[in-house]
N, C-alpha and C positions, 0 to 999 in steps of 0.2 A: 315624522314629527320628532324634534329631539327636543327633549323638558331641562330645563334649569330648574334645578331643583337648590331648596334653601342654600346657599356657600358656595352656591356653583358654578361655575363659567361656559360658557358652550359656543362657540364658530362652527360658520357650516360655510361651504362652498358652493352649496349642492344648490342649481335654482327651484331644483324641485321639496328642497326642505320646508320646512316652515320648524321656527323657533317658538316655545310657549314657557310662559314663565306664571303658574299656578297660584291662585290666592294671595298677589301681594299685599299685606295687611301694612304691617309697619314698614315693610323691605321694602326696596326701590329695587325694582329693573332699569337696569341700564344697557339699554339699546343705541348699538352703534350697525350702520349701513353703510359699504362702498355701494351701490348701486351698478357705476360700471364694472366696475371686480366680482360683480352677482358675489359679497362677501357679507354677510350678517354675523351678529355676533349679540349674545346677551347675559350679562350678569347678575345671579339675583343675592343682590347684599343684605346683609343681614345686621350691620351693627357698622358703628360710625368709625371704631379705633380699635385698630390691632393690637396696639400695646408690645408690637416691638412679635405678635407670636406669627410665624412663618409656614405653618401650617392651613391650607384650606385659604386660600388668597383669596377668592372669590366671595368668604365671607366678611370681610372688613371695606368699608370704601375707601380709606388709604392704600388697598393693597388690589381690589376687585380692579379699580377704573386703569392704572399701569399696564397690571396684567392684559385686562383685555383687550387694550392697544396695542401691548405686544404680539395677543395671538393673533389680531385682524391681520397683523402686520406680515407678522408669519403664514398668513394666507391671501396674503395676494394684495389686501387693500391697503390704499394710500391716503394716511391722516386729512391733507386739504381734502379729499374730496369726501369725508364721514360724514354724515347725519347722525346727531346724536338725540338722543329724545329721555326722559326718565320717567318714570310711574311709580304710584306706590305712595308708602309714607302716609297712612295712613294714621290716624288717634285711634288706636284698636282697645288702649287698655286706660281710656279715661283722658284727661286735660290737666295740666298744671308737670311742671319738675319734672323729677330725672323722668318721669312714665312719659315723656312726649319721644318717645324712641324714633317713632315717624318723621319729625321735624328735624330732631337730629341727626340722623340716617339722608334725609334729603340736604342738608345742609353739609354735611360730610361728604357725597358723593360731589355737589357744585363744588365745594372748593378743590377737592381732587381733579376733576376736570380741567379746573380753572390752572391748577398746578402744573399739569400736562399741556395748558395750551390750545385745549380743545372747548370750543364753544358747545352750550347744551340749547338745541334748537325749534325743542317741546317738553312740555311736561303736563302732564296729568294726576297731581299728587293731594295730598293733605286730608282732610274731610275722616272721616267715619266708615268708611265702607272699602271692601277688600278689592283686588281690582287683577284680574287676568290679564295678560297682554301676549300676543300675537307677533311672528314677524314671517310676511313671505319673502324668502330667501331669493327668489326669482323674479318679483314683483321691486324689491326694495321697499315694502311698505311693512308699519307698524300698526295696529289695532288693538286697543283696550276694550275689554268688557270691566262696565263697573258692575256688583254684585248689587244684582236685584233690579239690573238700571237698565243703562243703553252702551252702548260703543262709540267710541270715538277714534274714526283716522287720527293716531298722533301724528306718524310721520305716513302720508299719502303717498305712494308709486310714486317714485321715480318718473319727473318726465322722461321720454326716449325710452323708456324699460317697460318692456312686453313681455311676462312671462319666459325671464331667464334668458334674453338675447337684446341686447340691443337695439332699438327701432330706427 
């Protein structure tokens, strides 16, 4: 199991990995899937704008969603064929202004996406409550636990993908 943790970036190749990205409250995870490349990848963002700092790319969604296209890339997977999915984004510390960190954080990560060219083709975001998210590496599936809730398949297995091989 490899963690993304706050500002983080993480790609795995391995079918046998699984991706987890802990407690996203206000943060989006951004979960990206070649499925035939058995290539996953997850970002857990933390704030809408870099302001130009080049440190910790993982934590800005100007700088997190590039990156992690780059590392997919760098490992095997090809843009047309990504699954892309987001979580997160959460109203952790109230409603109203600059405190809607969530909305802006999700709304930061879409138009990055959008900037790149890449379609986002699930989401599980907004509301109140903090949200785990899951990715089998092998599987090409995504899974959210909401806190206190239930789970939701964001992005479901791969058709033709069995457990890290092809079907």
């Amino acid at each position: 199991m490899t963690h993304a943790r706050i500002g983080e970036i993480v790609v795995s190749g391995n079918p046998d990995d699984e991706l987890v990205a802990l407690g996203l409250g206000s943060c989006i995870g951004v979960v990206m899937i070649d499925a035939q490349a058995h290539v996953a990848g997850l970002a857990h963002v933390m704030l809408p704008e870099s302001g130009g700092e080049r440190a910790a790319k993982g934590k800005f969604a100007d700088t997190a969603v590039p990156e992690l296209l780059a590392q997919m890339a760098a490992h095997g997977a090809v843009r047309g064929r990504l699954r892309v999915a987001i979580t997160g984004g959460a109203a952790m510390f109230g409603s109203g202004g600059q405190l809607e960190i969530g909305a802006r954080n999700e709304a930061a990560v879409r138009s990055a996406l959008g900037a790149a060219g890449v379609r986002c083709d699930a989401a599980e975001t907004g509301g109140t409550q903090g949200r785990t998210v899951r990715i089998s590496v092998g599987h090409g599936a995504a899974t959210v636990r909401i806190a206190g809730g239930y789970e939701v398949d964001l992005l479901p297995a791969a058709a033709g993908v069995a457990a890290g091989r092809a079907a």
